[in-house]
C-alpha positions, 0 to 999 in steps of 0.5 A: 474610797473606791478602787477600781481594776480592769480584768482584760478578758479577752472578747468571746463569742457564742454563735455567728454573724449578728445573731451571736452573743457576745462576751464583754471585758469583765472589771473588779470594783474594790470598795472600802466602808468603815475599813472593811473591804469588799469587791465584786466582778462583773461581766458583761455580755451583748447579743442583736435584740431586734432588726428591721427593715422597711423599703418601699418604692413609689412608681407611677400609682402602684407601689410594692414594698418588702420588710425583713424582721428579727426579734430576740426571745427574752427568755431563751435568747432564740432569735424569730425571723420575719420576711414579707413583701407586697408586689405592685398587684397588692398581693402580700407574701410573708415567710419565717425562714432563717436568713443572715442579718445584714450590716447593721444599720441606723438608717432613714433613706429617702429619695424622691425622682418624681416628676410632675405627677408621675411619681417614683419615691424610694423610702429604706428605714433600717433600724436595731437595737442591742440587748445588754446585760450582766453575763456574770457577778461574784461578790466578796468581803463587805458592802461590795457595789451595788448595780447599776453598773455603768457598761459601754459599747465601742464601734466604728460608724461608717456614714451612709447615704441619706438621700438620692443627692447625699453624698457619703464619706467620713466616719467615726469611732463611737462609744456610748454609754449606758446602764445594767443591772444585776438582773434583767436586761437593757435594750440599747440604740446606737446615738448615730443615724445614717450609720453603718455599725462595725460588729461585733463591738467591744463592750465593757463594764467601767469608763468610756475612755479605758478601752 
């Protein structure tokens, strides 16, 4: 038999923006094997694992194209940050300097003006991923649950445009599901394309549907 109490902790976090790792809602998982009993208590917790984005514009033949990149060390959890571009001349630039992580995005845009063979394309890919793992476990009595632990994220997907005659409107609520570990990590996408993210988003240990 399995009995299950949600602990609502409060969502906290630690740093700012997109770069801050979040704190999720803890749950107790009560279980009974033999007539011992036995629980454990997981928290969750979130943090960006990586951003990127690639725009490229196409305008006669030349074209110039410019990148931003962040990663998360595995270790540390210190974020790396890349910025690099390449002008219409082919002259490539790049720097490492901090910068503030835009909405996030799951995004494929593409836009294609030209005409006859004069060219002009847009192309803006946008992707990232979350990194998830279990912040903190205590376990009491017998035979408590092992992992893995089944943790959802909660957010509001805004639709973006996908093309220069797209239109955009409408939204939803999204939350998907996935596993983690007692140790180690789980690097997560986000199902929707073509949507913009809220942030920070409400993650718990337990069913899709409690929160």
């Amino acid at each position: 038999m399995l009995v299950a109490i949600v602990s609502f902790v409060a969502t906290s976090s630690q740093g700012s923006g997109q770069v801050a790792k979040i704190i999720g809602i803890a749950k107790t998982l009560h279980s009974t094997y033999s007539g011992l009993m036995g629980s454990v208590t997981v928290t969750p917790a979130y943090a960006l694992g990586y951003y990127d984005k690639d725009f490229t514009q196409y305008y006669g033949q030349s074209y110039y194209s410019t990148g931003k990149h962040v990663s998360r060390d595995l270790i540390t959890g210190d974020f790396d940050y890349l910025t690099w571009g390449r002008d219409a001349y082919g002259n490539y630039w790049q720097n490492e300097d901090s910068f503030t992580v835009p909405p996030l995005e799951r995004s494929n845009y593409y836009c294609n003006m030209s005409s006859g063979p004069n060219l002009f394309i847009i192309m803006d890919t946008i992707d990232f991923r979350v990194d998830s793992w279990v912040e903190s476990i205590s376990k009491t009595g017998y035979w408590p649950i092992d992992g893995p632990y089944k943790t959802v994220l909660k957010s509001q997907a805004t639709r973006i445009q996908q093309n220069c005659q797209s239109t955009v409107s409408g939204g939803q609520l999204v939350r998907h599901t996935f596993n983690i570990y007692e140790t180690g990590l789980t690097k997560v996408a986000m199902p929707l394309v073509d949507h913009r993210y809220s942030w920070p988003m409400l993650c718990w240990v337990g069913e899709f549907y409690e929160h």
